[in-house]
C-alpha positions as CSV (number, residue, x, y, z in Angstrom):
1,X,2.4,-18.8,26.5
2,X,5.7,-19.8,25.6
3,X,8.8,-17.9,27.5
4,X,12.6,-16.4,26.4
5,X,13.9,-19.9,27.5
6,X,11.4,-21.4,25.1
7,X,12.8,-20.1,21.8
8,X,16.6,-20.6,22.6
9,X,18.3,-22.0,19.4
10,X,21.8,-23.7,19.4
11,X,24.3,-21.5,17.6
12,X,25.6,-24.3,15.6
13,X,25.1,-24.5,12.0
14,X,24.3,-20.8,12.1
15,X,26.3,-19.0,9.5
16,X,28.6,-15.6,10.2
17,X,26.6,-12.4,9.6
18,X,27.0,-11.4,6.3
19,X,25.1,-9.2,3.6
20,X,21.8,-11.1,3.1
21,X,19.9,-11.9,-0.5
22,X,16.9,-12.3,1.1
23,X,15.1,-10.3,3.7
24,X,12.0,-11.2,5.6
25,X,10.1,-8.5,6.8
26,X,7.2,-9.3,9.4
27,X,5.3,-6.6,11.0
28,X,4.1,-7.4,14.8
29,X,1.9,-5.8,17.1
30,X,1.0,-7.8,20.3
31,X,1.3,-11.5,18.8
32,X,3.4,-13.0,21.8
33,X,0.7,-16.1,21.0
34,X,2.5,-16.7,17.6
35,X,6.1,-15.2,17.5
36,X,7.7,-18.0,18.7
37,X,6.1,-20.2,16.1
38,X,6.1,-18.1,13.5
39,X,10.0,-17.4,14.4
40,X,10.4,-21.5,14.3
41,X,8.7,-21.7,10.8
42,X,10.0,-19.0,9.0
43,X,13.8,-20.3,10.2
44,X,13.3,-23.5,9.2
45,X,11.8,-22.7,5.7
46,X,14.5,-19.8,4.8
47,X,17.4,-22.3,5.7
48,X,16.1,-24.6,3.5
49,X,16.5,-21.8,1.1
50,X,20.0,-22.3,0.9
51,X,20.7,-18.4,0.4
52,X,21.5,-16.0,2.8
53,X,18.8,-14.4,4.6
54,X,17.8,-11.9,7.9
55,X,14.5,-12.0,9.8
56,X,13.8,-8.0,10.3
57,X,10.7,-8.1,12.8
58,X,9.2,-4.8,13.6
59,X,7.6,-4.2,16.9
60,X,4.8,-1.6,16.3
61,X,4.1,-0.6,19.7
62,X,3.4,-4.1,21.2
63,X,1.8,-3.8,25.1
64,X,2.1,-7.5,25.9
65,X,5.1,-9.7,25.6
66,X,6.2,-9.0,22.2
67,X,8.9,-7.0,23.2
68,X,10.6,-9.4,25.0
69,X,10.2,-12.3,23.1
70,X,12.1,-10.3,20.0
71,X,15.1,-8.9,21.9
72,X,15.4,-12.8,22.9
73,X,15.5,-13.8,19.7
74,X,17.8,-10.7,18.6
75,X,20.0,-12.6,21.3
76,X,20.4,-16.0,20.2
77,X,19.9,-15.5,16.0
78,X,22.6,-13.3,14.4
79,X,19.9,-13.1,11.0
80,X,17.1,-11.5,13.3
81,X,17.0,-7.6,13.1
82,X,14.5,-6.4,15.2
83,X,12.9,-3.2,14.8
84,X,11.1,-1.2,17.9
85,X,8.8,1.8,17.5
86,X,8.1,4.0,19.7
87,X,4.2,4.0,19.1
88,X,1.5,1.8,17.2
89,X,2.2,3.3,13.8
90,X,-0.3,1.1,12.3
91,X,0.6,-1.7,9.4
92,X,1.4,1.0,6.6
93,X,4.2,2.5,9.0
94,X,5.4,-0.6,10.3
95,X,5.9,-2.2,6.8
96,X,7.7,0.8,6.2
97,X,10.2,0.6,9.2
98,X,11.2,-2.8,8.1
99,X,11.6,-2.3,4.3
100,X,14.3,0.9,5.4
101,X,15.8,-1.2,7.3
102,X,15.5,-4.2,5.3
103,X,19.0,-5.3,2.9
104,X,18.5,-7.7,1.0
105,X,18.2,-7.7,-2.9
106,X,14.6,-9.7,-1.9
107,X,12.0,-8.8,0.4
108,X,9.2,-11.1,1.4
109,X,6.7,-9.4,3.7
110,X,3.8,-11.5,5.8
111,X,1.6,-11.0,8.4
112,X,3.0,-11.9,12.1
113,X,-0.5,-13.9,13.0
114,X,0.3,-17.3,11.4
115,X,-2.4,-16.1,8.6
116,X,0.4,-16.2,6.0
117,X,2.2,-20.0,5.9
118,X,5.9,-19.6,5.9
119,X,6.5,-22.0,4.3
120,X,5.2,-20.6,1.2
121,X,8.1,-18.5,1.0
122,X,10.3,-20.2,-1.7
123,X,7.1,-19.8,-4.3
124,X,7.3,-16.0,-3.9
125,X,11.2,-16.1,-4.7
126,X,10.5,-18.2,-7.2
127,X,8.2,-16.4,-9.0
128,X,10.8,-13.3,-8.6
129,X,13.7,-14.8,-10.3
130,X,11.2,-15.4,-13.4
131,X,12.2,-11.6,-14.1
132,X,8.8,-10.1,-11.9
133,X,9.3,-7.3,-9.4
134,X,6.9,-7.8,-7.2
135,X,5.1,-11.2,-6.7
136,X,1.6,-10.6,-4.8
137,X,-0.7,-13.1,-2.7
138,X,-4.1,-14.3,-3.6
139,X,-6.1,-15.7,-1.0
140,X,-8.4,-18.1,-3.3
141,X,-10.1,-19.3,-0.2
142,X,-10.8,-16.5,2.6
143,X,-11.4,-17.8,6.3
144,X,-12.9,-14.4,7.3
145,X,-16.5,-13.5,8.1
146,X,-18.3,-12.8,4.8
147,X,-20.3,-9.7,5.4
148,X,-17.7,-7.5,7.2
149,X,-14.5,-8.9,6.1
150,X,-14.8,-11.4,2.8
151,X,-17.6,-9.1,0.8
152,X,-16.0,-5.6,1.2
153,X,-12.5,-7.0,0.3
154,X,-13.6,-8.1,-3.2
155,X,-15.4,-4.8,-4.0
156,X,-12.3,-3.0,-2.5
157,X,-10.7,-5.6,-5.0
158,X,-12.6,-4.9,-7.9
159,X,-12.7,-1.0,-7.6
160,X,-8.9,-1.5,-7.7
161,X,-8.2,-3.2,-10.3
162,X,-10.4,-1.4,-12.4
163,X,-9.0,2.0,-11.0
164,X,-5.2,1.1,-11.3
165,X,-5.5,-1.2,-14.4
166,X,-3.8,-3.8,-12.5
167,X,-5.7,-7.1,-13.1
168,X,-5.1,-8.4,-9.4
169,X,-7.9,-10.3,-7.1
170,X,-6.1,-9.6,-4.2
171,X,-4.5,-6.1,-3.3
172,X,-5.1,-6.2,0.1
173,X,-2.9,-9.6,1.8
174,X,0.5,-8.5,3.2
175,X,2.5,-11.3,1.5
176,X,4.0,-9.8,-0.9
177,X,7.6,-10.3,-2.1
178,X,9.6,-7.1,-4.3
179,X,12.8,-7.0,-5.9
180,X,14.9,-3.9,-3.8
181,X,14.9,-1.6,-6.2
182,X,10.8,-1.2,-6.3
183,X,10.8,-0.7,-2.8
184,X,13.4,2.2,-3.0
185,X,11.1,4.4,-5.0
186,X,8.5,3.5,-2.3
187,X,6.8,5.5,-0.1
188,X,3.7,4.5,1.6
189,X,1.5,6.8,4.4
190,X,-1.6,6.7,6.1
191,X,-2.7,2.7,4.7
192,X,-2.0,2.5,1.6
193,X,0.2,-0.9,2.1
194,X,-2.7,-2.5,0.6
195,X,-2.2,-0.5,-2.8
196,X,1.6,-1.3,-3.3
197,X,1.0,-3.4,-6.6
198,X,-0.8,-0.3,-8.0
199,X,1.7,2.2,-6.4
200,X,4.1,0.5,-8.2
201,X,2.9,0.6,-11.3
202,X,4.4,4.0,-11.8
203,X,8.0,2.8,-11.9
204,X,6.9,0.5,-14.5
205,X,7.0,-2.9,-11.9
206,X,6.1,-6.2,-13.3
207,X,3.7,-7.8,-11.4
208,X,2.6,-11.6,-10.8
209,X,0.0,-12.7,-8.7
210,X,0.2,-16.7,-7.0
211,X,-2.1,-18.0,-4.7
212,X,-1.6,-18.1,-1.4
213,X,-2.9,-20.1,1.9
214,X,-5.2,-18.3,4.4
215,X,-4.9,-20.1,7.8
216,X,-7.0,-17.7,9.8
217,X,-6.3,-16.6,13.0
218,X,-6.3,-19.1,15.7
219,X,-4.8,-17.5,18.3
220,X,-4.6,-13.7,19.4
221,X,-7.0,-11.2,18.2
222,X,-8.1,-9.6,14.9
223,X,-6.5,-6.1,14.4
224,X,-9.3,-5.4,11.6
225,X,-12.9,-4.5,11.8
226,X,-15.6,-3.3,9.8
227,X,-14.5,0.4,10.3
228,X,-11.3,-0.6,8.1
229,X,-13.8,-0.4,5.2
230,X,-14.6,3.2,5.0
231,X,-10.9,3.8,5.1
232,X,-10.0,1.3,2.6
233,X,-12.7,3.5,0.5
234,X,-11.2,6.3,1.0
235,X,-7.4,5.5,0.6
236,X,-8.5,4.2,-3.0
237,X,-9.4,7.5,-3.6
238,X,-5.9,8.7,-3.0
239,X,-4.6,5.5,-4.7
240,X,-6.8,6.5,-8.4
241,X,-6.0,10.3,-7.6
242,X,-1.8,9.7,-8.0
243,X,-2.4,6.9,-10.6
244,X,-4.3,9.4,-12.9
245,X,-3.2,13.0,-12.0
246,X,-0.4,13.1,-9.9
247,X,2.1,14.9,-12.4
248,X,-1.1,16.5,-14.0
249,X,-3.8,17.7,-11.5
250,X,-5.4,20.4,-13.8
251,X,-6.1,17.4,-15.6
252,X,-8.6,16.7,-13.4
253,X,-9.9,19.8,-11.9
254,X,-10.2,21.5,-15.3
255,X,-12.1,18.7,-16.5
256,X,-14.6,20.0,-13.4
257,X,-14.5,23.7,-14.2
258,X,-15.2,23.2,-17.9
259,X,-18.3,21.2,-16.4
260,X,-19.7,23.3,-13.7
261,X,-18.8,26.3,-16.3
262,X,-20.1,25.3,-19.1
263,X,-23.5,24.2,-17.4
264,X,-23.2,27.5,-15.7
265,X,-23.2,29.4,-18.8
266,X,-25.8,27.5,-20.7
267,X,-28.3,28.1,-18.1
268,X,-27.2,31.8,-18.3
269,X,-27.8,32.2,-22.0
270,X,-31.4,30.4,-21.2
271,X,-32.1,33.2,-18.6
272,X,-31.1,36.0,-20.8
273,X,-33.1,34.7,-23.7
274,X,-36.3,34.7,-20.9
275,X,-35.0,38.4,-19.8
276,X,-34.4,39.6,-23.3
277,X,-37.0,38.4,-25.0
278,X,-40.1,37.5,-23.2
279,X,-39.5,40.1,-20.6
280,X,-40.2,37.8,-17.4
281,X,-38.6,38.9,-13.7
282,X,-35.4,35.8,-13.3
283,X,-35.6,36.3,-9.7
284,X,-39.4,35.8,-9.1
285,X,-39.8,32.8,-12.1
286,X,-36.3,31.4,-12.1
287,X,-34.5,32.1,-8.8
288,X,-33.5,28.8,-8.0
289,X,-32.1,28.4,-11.4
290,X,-30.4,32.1,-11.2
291,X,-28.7,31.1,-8.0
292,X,-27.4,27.4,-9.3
293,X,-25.9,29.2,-12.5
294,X,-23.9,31.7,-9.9
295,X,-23.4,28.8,-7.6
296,X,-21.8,26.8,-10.6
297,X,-19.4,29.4,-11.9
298,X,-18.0,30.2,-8.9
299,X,-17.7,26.3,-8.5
300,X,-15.8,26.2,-11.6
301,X,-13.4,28.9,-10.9
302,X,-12.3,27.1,-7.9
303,X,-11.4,24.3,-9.4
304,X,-9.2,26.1,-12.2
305,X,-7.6,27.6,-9.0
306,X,-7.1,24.1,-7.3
307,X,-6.1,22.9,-10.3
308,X,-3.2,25.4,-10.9
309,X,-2.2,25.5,-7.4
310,X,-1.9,21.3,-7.7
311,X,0.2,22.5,-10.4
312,X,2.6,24.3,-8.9
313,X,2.8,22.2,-5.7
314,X,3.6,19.1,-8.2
315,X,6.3,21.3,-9.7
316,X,7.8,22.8,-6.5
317,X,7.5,19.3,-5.4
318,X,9.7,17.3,-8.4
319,X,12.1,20.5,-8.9
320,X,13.1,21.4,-5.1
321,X,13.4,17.4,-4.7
322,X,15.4,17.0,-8.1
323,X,12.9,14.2,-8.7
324,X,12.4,12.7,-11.9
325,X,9.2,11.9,-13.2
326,X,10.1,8.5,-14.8
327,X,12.2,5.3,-13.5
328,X,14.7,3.5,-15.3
329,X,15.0,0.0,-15.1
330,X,18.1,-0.5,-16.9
331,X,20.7,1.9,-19.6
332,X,23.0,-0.2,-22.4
333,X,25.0,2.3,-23.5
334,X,28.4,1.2,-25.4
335,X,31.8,2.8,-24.2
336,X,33.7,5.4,-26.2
């Protein structure tokens, strides 16, 4: 492992601080194997930039070395802004850290395990001054294990794209690059990192996709498993949820009480034409079917009450917030 004296820089040929274009946002947790490398190769590629730039590395709650290695770095680079947390927030809140404290009018965000190449920085930029607000990776070529990491990525993959409408292949890599203004509107909890391209769709952001290198991890230790799954499952969920309904969520739930009601009620007419009719006892012939009708109305009115309360809640939540429920991307107006 390489120590502080290892990643000393000369000062020289460093510019004065100044407001960056271009900020680099890494997320870290425990990678003393591959800071200092990935520190090297990141530096070396955004210089050749020619733009100003920052390095903002965030330190989610690091147990080995980490720690140190970045306030060295913090020492001897003015352009590094390091970030420490006080706990292992996980990637979604570390990603988060580092785009609030993040200043330029670019962001590029990568993994801190050397899976990303830095070097493949400039395409990303590239792609953003084409007028695109947020360029996402595609990993043509995984290097992960194919039944828990490779398979359940491209049906996390598909579901997403068909969910969000957002004709991606890969939502889930962290190299990513946005134009500010997307990320301002931004707010990401639990791990829904990996759904920023559809999240974004509802400011209107125009999205690219380029492929990308996957190096794999040759150093350090995976951070992802197979549990990761279920909860990628269940943030898309969330993710289709605020695509579809989020200003409208009777929308939803009184699509599911005219269902459960309307089945409800034509099994009721059924039962009262057998009561009426041919005289029989519901409860002995059809009790099962007399308790599935009751079951299904009562069903239905909960939903019509979820759905109203999800009314009121979006409501309360725009109005007390003075939120609007639209983004602007530019105004021409000519002066009086």
């Amino acid at each position: 492992m390489k120590t502080t004296a290892d990643i000393a820089i000369t000062q020289e040929g460093i510019p004065p601080a100044g407001p960056p274009r271009i900020s680099v946002v890494i997320p870290l947790h425990n990678e003393q194997e591959t800071l200092v490398e990935l520190y090297q190769r990141t530096r070396r590629t955004m210089e050749a930039v020619g733009e100003p730039w920052e390095l903002v590395l965030v330190n989610d709650g690091s147990t080995d070395e980490t720690p140190t290695l970045l306030d060295a770095l913090y020492a001897d680079d003015p352009r590094v802004v390091v970030v420490h947390l006080r706990r292992n927030y996980g990637q979604t809140g570390a990603l988060m850290a580092g785009f609030d404290h993040a200043r330029g009018e670019a962001v590029v965000a990568l993994d801190g395990d050397l899976q990303h190449d830095p070097e493949e920085i400039p395409k990303f930029l590239s792609k953003l001054r084409e007028g695109f607000d947020l360029v996402s990776g595609w990993r043509t070529s995984r290097s992960d294990a194919f039944l828990t990491r490779t398979l359940p990525s491209r049906i996390a993959n598909w579901l997403m794209a068909k969910i969000s409408g957002v004709a991606l292949h890969d939502f889930g890599t962290t190299f990513k690059a946005y134009r500010r203004e997307i990320l301002t509107d931004l707010h990401l909890y639990g791990e829904l990192h990996r759904f920023v391209p559809a999240l974004s769709t509802l400011n209107g952001a125009r999205i690219a996709e380029i492929p990308i290198s996957d190096l794999g991890r040759n150093r350090g230790k995976s951070h992802y498993g197979l549990s990761r799954t279920f909860r990628v499952m269940f943030d898309l969920v969330t993710v289709g949820f605020l695509l579809r309904y989020m200003t409208r969520p009777l929308h939803l739930f009184g699509k599911l009480f005219l269902i459960c009601s309307g089945v409800s009620f034509a099994i009721g007419l059924f039962l009262a034409y057998r009561k009426l009719f041919e005289g029989v006892h519901l409860f002995l012939e059809h009790g099962p079917l007399t308790l599935l009708a009751a079951v299904l109305m009562l069903a239905g009115v909960q939903f019509l009450a979820i759905g109203l309360f999800g009314e009121i809640l979006v409501r309360t939540y725009f109005e007390s917030q003075n939120k609007k429920i639209y983004a602007v991307r530019r105004v021409l107006r000519r002066e009086e």
